[in-house]
ROMARTOR-561141 format. One line per field, with one value per residue (C-alpha): x, y, z; chain. Coordinates in nm, 2 decimals, padded with zeros to 4 digits, m for minus. Example, Ala and Ser with C-alpha at 12.3 -4.5 7.8 and 13.67 -1.06 7.14 Angstrom:
<rs>
px <- c(01.23,01.37) $
py <- c(m00.45,m00.11) $
pz <- c(00.78,00.71) $
chain <- c(A,A) $
</rs>
This chain:
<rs>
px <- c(m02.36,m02.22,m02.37,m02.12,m02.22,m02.59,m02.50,m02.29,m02.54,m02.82,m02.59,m02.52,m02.87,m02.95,m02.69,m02.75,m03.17,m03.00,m02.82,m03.15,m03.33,m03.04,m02.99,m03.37,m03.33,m03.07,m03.20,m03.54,m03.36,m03.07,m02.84,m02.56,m02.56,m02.38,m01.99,m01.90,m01.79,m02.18,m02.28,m02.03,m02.17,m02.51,m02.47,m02.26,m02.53,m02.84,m02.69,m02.39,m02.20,m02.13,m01.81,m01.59,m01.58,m01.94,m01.96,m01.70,m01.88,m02.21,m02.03,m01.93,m01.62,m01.23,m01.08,m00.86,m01.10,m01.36,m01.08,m00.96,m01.35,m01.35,m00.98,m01.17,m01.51,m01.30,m01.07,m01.35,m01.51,m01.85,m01.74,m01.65,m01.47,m01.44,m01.31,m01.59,m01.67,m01.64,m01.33,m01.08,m00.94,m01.32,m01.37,m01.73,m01.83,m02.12) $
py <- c(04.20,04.56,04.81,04.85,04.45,04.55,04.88,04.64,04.32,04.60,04.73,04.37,04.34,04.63,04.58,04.20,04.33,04.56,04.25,04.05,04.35,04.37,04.05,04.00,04.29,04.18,03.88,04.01,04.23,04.12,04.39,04.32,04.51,04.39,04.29,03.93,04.00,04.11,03.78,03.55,03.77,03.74,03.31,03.26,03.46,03.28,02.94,03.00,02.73,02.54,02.42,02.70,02.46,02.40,02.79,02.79,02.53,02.66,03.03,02.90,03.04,02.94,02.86,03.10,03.42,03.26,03.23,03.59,03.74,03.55,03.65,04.00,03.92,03.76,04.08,04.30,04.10,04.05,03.71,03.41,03.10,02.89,02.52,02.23,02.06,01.70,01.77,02.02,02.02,02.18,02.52,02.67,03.01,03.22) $
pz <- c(03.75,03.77,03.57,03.29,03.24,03.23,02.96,02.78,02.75,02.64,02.37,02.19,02.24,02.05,01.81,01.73,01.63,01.43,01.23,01.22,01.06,00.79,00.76,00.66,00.49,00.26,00.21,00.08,m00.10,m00.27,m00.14,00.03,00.35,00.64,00.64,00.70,01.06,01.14,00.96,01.17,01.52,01.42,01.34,01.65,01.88,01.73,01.82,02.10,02.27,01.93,01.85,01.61,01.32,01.36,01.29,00.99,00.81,00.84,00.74,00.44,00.48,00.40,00.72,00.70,00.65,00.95,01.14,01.09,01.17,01.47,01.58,01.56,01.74,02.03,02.09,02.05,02.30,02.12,02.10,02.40,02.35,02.63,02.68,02.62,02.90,02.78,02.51,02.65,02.29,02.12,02.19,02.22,02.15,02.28) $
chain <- c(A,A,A,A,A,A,A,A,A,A,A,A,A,A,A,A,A,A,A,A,A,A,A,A,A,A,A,A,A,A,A,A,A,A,A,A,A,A,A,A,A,A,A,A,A,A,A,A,A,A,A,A,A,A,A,A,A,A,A,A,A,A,A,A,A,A,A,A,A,A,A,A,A,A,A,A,A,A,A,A,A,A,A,A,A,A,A,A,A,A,A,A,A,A) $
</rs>
């Protein structure tokens, strides 16, 4: 792993403890904080390698606004999709 990789991995790091601490924040609060983008990042990284509709449903999202979010996610490369395994079809995201 070069060390752009390693700068990289320790930003998201920082970044996604930054969305937990919001997220909790707005939850205890009521205030809405963070923009749907951080709250699609911060589901997809707490459980990666599901399936993209698995993510959309538990979003609660249209298709068509997930969709969108992750379009953005996967070009900002915060985001990974890759083939599944067993399904070439199902895409998983990490």
């Amino acid at each position: 792993m070069s060390s752009h990789d390693e700068v990289f991995n320790d930003h998201i790091g920082n970044y996604l403890d930054s969305l937990r601490f919001l997220t909790n924040f707005q939850r205890e609060s009521g205030v809405q904080v963070i923009r749907k983008e951080g709250e699609v990042l911060l589901l997809i990284k707490r459980e990666p390698g599901q399936p993209v509709k698995y993510y959309m449903n538990k979003s609660g999202m249209s298709s068509r606004w997930f969709n969108e979010i992750l379009k953005q996610l996967l070009t900002s490369k915060l985001v990974v999709q890759v083939a599944c395994p067993n399904d070439s079809r199902r895409k998983l995201l990490s």
